[in-house]
C-alpha positions as CSV (number, residue, x, y, z in Angstrom):
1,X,34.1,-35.0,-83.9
2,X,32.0,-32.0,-82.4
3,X,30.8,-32.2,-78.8
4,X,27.2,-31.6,-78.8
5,X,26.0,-28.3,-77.2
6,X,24.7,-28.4,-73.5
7,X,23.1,-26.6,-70.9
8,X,21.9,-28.1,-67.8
9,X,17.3,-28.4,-67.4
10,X,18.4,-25.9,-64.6
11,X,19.9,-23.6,-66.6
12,X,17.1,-23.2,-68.8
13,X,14.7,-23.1,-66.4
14,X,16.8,-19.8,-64.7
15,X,17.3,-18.4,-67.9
16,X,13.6,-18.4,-68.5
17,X,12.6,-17.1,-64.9
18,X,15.0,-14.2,-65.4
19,X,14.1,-13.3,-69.1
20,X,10.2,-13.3,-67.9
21,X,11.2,-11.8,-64.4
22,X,12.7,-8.3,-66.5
23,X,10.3,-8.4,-68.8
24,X,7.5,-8.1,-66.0
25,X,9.4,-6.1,-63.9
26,X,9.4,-3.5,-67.4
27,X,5.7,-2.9,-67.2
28,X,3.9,-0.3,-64.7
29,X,2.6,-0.8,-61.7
30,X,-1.1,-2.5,-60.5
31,X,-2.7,-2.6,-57.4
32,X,-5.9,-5.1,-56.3
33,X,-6.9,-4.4,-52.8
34,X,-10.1,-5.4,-50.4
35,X,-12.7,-2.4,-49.4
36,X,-15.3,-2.3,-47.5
37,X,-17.8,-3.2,-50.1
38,X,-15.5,-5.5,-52.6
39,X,-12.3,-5.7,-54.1
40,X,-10.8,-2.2,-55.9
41,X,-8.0,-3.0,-59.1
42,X,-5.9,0.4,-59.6
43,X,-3.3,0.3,-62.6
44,X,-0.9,2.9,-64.2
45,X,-2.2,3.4,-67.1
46,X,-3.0,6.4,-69.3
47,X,-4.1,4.4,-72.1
48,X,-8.2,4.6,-72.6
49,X,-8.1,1.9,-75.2
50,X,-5.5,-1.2,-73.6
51,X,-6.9,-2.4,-70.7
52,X,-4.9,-3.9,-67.4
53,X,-8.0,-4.7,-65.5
54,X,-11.0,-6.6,-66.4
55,X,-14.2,-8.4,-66.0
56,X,-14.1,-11.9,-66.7
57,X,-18.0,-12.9,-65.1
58,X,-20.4,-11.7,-63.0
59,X,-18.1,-11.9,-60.1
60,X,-15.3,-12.2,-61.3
61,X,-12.3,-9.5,-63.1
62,X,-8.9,-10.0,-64.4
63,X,-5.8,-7.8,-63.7
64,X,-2.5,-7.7,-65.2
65,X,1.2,-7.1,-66.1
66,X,3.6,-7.4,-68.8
67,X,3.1,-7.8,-72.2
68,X,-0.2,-6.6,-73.5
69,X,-0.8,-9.0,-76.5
70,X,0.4,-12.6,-74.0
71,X,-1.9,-11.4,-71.2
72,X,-5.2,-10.3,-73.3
73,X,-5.1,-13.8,-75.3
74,X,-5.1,-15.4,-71.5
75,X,-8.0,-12.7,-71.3
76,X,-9.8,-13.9,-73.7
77,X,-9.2,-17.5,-72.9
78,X,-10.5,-16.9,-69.5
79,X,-14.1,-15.2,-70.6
80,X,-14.5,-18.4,-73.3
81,X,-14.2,-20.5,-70.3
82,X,-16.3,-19.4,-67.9
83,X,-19.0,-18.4,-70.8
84,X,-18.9,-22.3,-72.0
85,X,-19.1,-23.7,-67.9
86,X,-22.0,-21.2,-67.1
87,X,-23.8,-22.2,-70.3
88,X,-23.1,-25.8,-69.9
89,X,-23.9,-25.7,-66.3
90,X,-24.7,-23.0,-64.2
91,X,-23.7,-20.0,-63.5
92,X,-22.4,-20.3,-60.0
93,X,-20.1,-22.9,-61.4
94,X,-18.2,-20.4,-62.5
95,X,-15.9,-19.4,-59.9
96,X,-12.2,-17.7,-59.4
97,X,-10.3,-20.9,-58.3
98,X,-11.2,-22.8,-61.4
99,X,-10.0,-19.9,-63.7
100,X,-6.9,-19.4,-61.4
101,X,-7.0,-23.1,-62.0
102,X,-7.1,-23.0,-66.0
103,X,-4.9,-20.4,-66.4
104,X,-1.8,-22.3,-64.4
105,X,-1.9,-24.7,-66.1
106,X,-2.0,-22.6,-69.7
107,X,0.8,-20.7,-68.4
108,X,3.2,-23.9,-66.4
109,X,2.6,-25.3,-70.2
110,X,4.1,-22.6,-71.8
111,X,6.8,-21.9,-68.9
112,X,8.0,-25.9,-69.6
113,X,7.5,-26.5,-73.6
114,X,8.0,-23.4,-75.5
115,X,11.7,-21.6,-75.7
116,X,10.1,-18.5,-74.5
117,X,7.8,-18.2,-71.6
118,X,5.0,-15.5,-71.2
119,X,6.1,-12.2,-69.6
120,X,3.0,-11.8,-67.5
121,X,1.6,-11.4,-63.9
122,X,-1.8,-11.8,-63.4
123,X,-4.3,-11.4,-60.5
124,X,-7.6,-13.4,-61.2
125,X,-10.5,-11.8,-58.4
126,X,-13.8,-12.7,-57.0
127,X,-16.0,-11.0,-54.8
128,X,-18.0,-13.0,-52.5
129,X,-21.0,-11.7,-50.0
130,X,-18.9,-10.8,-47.5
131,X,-15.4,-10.0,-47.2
132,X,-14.4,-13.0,-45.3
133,X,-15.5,-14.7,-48.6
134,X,-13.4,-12.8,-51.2
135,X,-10.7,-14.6,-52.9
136,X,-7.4,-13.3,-54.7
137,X,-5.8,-15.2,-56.7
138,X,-2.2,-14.7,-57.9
139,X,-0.5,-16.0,-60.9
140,X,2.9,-15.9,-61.7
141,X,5.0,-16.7,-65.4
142,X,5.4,-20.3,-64.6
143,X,2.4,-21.0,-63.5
144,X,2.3,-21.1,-59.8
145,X,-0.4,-19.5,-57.9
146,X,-0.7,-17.9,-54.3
147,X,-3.9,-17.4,-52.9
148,X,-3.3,-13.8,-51.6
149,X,-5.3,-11.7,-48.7
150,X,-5.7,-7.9,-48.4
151,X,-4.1,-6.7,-51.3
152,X,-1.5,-7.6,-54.4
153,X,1.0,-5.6,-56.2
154,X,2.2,-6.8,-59.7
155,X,5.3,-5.3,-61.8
156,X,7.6,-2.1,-62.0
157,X,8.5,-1.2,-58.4
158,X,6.0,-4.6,-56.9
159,X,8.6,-4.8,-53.5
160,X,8.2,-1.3,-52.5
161,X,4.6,-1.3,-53.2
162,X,3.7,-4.0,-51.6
163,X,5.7,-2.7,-48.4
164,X,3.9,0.4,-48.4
165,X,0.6,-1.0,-48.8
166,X,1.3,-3.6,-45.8
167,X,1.8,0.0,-43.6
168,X,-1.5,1.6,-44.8
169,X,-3.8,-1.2,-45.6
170,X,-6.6,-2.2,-43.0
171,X,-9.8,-4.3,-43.3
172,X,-12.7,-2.5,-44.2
173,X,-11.2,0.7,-45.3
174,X,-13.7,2.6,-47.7
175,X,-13.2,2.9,-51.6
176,X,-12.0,6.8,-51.1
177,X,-9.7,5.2,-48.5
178,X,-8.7,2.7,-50.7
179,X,-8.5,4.5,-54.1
180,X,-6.3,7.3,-51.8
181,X,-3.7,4.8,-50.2
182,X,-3.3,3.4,-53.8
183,X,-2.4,6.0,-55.4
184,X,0.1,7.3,-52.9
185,X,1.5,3.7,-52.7
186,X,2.4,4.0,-56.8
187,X,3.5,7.7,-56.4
188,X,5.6,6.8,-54.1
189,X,7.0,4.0,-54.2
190,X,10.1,5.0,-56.8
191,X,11.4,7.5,-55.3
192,X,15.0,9.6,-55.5
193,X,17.9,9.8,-52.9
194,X,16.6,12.4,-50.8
195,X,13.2,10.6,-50.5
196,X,10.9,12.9,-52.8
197,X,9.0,11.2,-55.2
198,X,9.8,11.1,-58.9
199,X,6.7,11.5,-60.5
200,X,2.6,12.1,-59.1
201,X,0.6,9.8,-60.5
202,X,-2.9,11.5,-61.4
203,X,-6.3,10.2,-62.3
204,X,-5.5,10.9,-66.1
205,X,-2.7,8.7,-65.5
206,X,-4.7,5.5,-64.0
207,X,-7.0,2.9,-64.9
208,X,-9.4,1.6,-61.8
209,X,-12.7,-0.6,-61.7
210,X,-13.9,-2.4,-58.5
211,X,-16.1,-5.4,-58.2
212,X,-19.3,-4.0,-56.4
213,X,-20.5,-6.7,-53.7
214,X,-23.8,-5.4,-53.3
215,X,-24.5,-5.6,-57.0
216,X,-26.9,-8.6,-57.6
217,X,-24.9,-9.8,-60.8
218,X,-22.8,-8.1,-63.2
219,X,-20.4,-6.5,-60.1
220,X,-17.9,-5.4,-62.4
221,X,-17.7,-1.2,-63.2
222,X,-14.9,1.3,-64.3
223,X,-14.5,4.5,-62.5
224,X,-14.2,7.0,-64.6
225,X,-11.7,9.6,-64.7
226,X,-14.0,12.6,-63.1
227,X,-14.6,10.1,-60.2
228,X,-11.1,9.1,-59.1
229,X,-10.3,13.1,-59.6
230,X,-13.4,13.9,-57.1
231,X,-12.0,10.9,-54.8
232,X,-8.4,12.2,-55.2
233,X,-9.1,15.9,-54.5
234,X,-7.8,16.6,-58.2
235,X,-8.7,19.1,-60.7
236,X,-9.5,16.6,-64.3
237,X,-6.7,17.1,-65.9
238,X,-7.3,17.1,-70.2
239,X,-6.3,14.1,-72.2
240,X,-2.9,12.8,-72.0
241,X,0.0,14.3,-74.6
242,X,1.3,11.9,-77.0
243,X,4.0,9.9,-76.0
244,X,2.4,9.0,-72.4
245,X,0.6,6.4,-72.9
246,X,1.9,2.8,-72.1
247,X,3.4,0.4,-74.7
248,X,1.4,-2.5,-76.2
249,X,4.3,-4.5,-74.6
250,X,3.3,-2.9,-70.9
């Protein structure tokens, strides 16, 4: 007689953190931060057409890592939701909690009953009237949320990120400001033995929107290349060469 196969609910439950954890840790680099006048999302990205970062409702955008077809079905989800509750009730019962809400449970559902978890990291934003009243909303692959202040980094080098933006952030820093610390914060953040950086991330090479407090509804706009090279003190570089623009999967 065989013995039937084991492995311990904790050993699953590892073996899925660390499968999602690589996967994640794969895809480049984004950055949501506070400014002066709202919340700034900057993302590696060179792709035009597959979006990291965006707008969910009137105050409200979406940012994330990993794998391009799990996060833009949670997307998606997210926009249906808060579509149906502002049609069914009002508008301002839309808000970022109850999305951050909705999509932990989606994704602590998935994390427990499927054999392979989503390999995503998301931020879900809202800008209030003030600064004091923004909220930042963190997601991770299981489905546990941290309600974040300041600023969040999310996949490929997240640590060193995060520890360079904890040196250079401050409250009420201007977009330039913002957009500037950023970018240094992903060009820098991999870097080699002797300290240099590997690569310089230009504004061909990013993807950035804010969400505009002083905008009476629809606070949500891209910047567009030209503007993060005028911010940046960059020339605009032409369109990327083939072969540099992220994977579906990133």
């Amino acid at each position: 007689m065989t013995v039937p196969f084991y492995v311990s609910p904790e050993q699953i439950i590892k073996d899925k953190a660390d499968y999602a954890r690589k996967g994640i840790a794969r895809g480049r680099s984004v950055i949501v931060m506070q400014y002066d006048d709202g919340i700034a999302f900057i993302a590696e990205n060179p792709s035009r057409a597959l979006h990291k970062i965006s707008e969910i409702y009137d105050r409200i955008a979406f940012a994330a890592v990993g794998k391009y077809n799990e996060f833009e079905n949670l997307r998606v989800a997210g926009v249906r939701l808060a579509d149906l509750r502002g049609y069914s009730y009002a508008r301002k019962d839309v808000t970022g909690r109850s999305l951050a809400n909705a999509y932990a449970q989606t994704l602590g559902t998935i994390f427990t009953e499927t054999p392979k978890p989503y390999e995503v990291e998301i931020v879900v934003a809202e800008v209030g009237r003030s600064a004091a009243e923004d909220e930042l909303y963190r997601l991770t692959f299981d489905g546990s949320v941290a309600d974040e202040h300041g600023f969040v980094a999310m996949g490929g080098e997240a640590e060193g990120i995060h520890a360079l933006l904890a040196r250079d952030w401050h409250e009420n820093m201007p977009l330039s400001e913002a957009i500037t610390v950023a970018v240094s914060a992903l060009s820098t953040a991999e870097q080699t033995e002797n300290g240099t950086p590997h690569r310089t991330v230009g504004p061909a090479q990013l993807e950035a929107a804010v969400l505009d407090r002083h905008r009476a509804r629809r606070t949500f706009r891209r910047l567009s290349v030209n503007q993060l090279a005028e911010i940046l003190g960059d020339q605009v570089p032409g369109p990327p060469t083939a072969g540099t623009a992220d994977s579906p999967d990133e």
